[in-house]
C-alpha positions as CSV (number, residue, x, y, z in Angstrom):
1,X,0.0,0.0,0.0
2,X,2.7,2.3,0.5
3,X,4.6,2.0,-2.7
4,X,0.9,2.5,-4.3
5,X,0.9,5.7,-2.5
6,X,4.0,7.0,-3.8
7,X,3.7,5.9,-6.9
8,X,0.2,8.6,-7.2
9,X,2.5,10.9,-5.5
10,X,5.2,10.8,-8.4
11,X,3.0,10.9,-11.4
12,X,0.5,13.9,-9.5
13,X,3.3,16.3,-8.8
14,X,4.1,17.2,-12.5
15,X,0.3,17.4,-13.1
16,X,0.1,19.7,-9.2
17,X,3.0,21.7,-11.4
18,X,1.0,22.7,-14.3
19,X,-1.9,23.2,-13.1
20,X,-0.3,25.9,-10.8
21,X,1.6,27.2,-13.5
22,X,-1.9,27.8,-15.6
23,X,-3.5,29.3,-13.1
24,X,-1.0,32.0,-12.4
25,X,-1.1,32.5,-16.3
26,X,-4.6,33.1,-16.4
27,X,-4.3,35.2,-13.2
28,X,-1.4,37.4,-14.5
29,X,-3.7,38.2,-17.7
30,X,-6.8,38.6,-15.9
31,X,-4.8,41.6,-14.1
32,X,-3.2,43.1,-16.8
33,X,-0.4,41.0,-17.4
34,X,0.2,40.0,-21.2
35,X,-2.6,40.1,-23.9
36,X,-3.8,36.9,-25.7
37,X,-1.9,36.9,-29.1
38,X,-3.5,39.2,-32.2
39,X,-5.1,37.1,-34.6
40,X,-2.6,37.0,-37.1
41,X,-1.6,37.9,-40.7
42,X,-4.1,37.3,-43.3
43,X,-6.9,37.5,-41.0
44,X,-9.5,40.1,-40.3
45,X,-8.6,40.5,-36.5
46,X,-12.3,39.8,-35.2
47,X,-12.9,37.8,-31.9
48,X,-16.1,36.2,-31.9
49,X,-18.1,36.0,-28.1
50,X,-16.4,32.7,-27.2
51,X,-12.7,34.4,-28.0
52,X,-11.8,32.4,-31.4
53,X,-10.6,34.5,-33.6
54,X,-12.9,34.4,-37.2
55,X,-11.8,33.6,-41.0
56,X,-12.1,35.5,-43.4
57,X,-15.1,32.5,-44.7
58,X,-16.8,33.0,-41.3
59,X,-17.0,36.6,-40.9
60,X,-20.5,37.5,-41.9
61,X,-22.0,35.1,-40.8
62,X,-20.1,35.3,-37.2
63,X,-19.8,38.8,-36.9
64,X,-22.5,40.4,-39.1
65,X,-22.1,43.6,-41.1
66,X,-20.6,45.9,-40.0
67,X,-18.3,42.8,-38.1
68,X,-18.4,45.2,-34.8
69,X,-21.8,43.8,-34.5
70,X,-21.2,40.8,-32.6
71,X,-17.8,40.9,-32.6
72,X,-14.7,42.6,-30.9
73,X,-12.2,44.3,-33.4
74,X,-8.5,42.4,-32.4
75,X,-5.9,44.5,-34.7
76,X,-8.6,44.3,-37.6
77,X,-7.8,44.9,-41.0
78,X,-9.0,48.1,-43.1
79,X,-10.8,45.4,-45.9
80,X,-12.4,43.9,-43.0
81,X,-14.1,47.2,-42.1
82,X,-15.6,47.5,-46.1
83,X,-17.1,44.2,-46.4
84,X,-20.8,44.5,-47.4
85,X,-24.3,41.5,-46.7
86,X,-24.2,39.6,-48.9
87,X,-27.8,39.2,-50.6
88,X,-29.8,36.4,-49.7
89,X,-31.4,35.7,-53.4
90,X,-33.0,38.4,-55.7
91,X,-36.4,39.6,-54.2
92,X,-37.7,40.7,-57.3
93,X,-37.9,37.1,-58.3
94,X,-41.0,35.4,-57.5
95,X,-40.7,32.6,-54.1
96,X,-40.0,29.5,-55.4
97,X,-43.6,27.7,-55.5
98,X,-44.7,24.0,-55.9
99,X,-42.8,21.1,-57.4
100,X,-39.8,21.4,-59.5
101,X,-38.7,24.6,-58.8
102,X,-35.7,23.7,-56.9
103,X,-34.5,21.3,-59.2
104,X,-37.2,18.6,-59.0
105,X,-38.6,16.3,-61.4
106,X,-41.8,18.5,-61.2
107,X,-44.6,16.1,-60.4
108,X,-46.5,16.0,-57.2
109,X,-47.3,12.4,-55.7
110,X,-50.3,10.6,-55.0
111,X,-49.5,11.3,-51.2
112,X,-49.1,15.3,-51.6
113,X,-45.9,15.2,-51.6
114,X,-43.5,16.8,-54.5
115,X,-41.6,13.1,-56.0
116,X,-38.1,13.2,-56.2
117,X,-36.0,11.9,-59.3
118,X,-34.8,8.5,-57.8
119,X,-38.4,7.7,-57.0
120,X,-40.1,9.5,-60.1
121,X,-41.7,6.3,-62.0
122,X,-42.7,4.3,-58.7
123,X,-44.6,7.1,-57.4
124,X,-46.2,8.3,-60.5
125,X,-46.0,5.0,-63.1
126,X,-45.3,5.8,-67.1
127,X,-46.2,7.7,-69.0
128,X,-46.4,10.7,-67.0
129,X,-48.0,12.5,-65.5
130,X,-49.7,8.9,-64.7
131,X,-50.8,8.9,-60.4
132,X,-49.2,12.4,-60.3
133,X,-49.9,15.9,-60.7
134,X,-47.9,18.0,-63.1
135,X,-46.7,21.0,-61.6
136,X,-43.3,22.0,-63.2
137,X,-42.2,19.5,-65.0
138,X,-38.5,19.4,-66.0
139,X,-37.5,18.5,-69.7
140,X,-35.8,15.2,-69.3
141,X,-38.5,13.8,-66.6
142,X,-40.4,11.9,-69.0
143,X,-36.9,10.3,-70.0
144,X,-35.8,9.2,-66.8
145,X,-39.2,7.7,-66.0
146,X,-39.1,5.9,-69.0
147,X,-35.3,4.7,-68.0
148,X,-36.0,3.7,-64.2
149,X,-39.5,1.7,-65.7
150,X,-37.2,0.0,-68.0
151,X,-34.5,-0.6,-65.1
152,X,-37.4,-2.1,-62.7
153,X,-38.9,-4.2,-65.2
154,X,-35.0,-5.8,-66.0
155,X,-34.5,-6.4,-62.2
156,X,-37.7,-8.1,-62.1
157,X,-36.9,-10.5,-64.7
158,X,-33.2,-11.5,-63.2
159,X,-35.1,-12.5,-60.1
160,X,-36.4,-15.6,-59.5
């Protein structure tokens, strides 16, 4: 038991030395000692709330515009201080509406719900529009309906 003892003793006192030495660190900084390093070259000096100084990539969206918004200026740089939102989509354009606008095959299911192109002839069956609603269709739908039918029917056969 005694050898145990010293044993914990020998591999805690490094461990009792570094956690002393952090905690002067952190108490010679919190009382003016040296400040935390800038954020470096090539960055826009911004510190976000947690401390972590923010890329170039995540200032907007950290920071906001102007980056003093939510952020603390750390040696910024004068670019930084010119950056401007960037637009979130055209609103002169109508809102995207119904099936197909994002990139969909264009058909709405049986269920309600807009069909996707891996599913396109199970849902709806050939030719379209067959069990589905045409909404916006794309130009190649009929095509790949035609190609997954054809796909099914061959997987069907190899089966026993």
């Amino acid at each position: 038991m005694l050898r145990h003892r010293s044993r914990i003793r020998t591999i805690a006192q490094p461990f009792r030395s570094c956690l002393l030495i952090g905690l002067l660190t952190g108490l010679a900084a919190a009382i003016g000692g040296p400040a935390r390093a800038a954020c470096g070259p090539g960055q826009p000096g911004y510190r976000d709330a947690s401390g972590a100084c923010v890329g170039w990539t995540h200032l907007e969206g950290r920071c906001g515009v102007p980056p003093e918004t939510r952020c603390t200026p750390d040696e910024p740089d004068p670019a930084a201080a010119r950056i401007v939102a960037t637009p979130r989509g055209d609103p002169s354009l109508p809102a995207c509406r119904g099936c197909g606008c994002k990139g969909g095959p264009g058909y709405r299911g049986p269920d309600g719900r807009c069909v996707g192109w891996k599913d396109l002839s199970r849902s709806c069956g050939t030719p379209l529009p067959g069990r589905c609603i045409a909404e916006g269709p794309a130009a190649g739908a009929d095509a790949v309906a035609d190609q997954q039918d054809t796909i099914r029917a061959r997987s069907r056969r190899k089966s026993p």
